[in-house]
C-alpha positions in Angstrom: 7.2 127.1 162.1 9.3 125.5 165.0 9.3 127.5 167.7 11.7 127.1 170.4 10.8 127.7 174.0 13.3 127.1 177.4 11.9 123.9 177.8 13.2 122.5 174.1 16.5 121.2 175.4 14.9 119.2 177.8 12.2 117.7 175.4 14.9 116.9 173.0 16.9 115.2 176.2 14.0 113.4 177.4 13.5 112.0 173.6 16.3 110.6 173.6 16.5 108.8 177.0 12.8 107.5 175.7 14.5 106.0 172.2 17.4 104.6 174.4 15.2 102.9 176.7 13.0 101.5 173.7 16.2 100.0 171.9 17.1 98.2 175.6 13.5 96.9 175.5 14.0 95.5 172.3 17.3 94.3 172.9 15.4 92.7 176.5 12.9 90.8 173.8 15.3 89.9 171.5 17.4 88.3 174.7 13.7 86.5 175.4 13.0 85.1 172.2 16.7 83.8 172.2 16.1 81.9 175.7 12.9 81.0 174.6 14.4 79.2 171.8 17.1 77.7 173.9 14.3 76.4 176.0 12.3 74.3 172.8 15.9 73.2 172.1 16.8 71.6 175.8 13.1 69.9 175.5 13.8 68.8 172.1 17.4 67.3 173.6 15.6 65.8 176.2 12.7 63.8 174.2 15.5 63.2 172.0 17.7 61.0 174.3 16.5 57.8 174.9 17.8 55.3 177.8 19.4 52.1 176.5 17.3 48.6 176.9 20.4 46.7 176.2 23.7 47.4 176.8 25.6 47.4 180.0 24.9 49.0 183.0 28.1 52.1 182.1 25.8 53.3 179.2 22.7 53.1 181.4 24.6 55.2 183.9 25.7 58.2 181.4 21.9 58.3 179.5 20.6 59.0 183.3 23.5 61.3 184.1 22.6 63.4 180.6 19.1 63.5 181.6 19.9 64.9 184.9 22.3 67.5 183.2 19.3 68.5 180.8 17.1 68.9 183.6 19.2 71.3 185.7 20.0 73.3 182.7 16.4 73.5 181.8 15.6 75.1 185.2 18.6 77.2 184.8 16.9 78.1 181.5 13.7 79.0 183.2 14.9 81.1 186.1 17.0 83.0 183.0 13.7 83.9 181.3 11.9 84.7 184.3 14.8 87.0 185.4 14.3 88.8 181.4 10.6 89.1 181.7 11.1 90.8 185.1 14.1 92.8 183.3 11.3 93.9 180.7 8.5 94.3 183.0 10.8 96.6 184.8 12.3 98.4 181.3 8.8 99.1 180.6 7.7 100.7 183.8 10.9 102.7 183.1 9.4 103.9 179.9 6.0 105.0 181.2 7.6 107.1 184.1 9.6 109.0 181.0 6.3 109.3 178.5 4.8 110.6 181.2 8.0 112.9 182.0 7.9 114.4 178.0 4.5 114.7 178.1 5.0 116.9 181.0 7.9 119.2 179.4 6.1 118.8 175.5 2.6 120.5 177.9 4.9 123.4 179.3 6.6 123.4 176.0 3.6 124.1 174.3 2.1 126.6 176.7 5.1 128.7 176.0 4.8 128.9 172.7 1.4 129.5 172.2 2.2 132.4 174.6 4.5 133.4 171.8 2.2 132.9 169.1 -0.5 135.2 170.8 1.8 137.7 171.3 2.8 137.6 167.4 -0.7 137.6 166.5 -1.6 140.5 168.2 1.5 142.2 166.9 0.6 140.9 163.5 -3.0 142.9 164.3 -1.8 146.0 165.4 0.1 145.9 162.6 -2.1 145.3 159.9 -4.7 148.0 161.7 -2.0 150.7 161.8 -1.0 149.8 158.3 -4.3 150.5 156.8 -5.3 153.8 158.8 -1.6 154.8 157.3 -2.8 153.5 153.9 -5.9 155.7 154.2 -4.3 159.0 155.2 -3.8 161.2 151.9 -0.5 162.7 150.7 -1.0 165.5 152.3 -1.2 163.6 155.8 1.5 163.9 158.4 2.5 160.7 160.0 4.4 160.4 162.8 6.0 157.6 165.3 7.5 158.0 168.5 9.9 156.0 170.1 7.6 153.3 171.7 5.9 152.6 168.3 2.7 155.1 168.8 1.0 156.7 165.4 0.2 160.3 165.3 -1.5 160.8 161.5 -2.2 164.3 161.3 -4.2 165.6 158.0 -7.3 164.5 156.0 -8.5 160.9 155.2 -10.1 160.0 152.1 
């Protein structure tokens, strides 16, 4: 059975902030990996370009220039994927503070409705006592119930 208790709109809020900050965090990896992968690429550029031995002095000029360009967009690079794993780090600090927070509200949650379910249970008991004594009484038993659910069986029992 699912038993509701005041604190079930909350746990069903705080679910949901939990699953939208786990879809950012793996959005935030996803935007890592990506960098990262941009990185290898920059370093595969720059082992790739290779200054001229011959040539004039023009070409010379524009393989240094491309190397200085691939070096400040490495470090560009870098700081980028340092800001994301700081982004992450953060995201999943986020997350702990709201696991916590459910855990919190699913605890009071549950001490409510175990409160209900004792109180059923003991219902359920009275019940089932009264129902037998009532079973036992004979035909020629009088049973009656007042208005605040008391048994009065008046007769013989077998």
């Amino acid at each position: 059975m699912n038993y509701k208790s005041k604190f079930t709109p909350l746990l069903k809020l705080k679910k949901q902030t939990i699953s939208a900050k786990e879809q950012t965090l793996m959005q935030c990896n996803n935007n890592i990996a990506i960098k990262q992968k941009e990185i290898d690429q920059n370093q595969e550029d720059m082992l790739n370009l290779s200054l001229p031995t011959q040539g004039n002095f023009a070409l010379y000029s524009y393989t240094q220039e491309q190397k200085r360009v691939i070096t400040i967009f490495a470090k560009q690079l870098k700081k980028e994927e340092e800001w994301l794993k700081a982004k992450k780090i953060n995201i999943q600090n986020g997350l702990k503070y709201l696991e916590i927070e459910y855990e919190k509200f699913n605890y009071l949650h549950q001490n409510e409705v175990d409160k209900k379910l004792k109180v059923e249970v003991t219902y359920i008991d009275n019940y089932d006592k009264n129902t037998t004594l009532i079973s036992s009484a004979t035909k020629t038993s009088v049973i009656n119930v007042d208005d605040i659910g008391t048994i009065t069986i008046a007769g013989t029992f077998e």
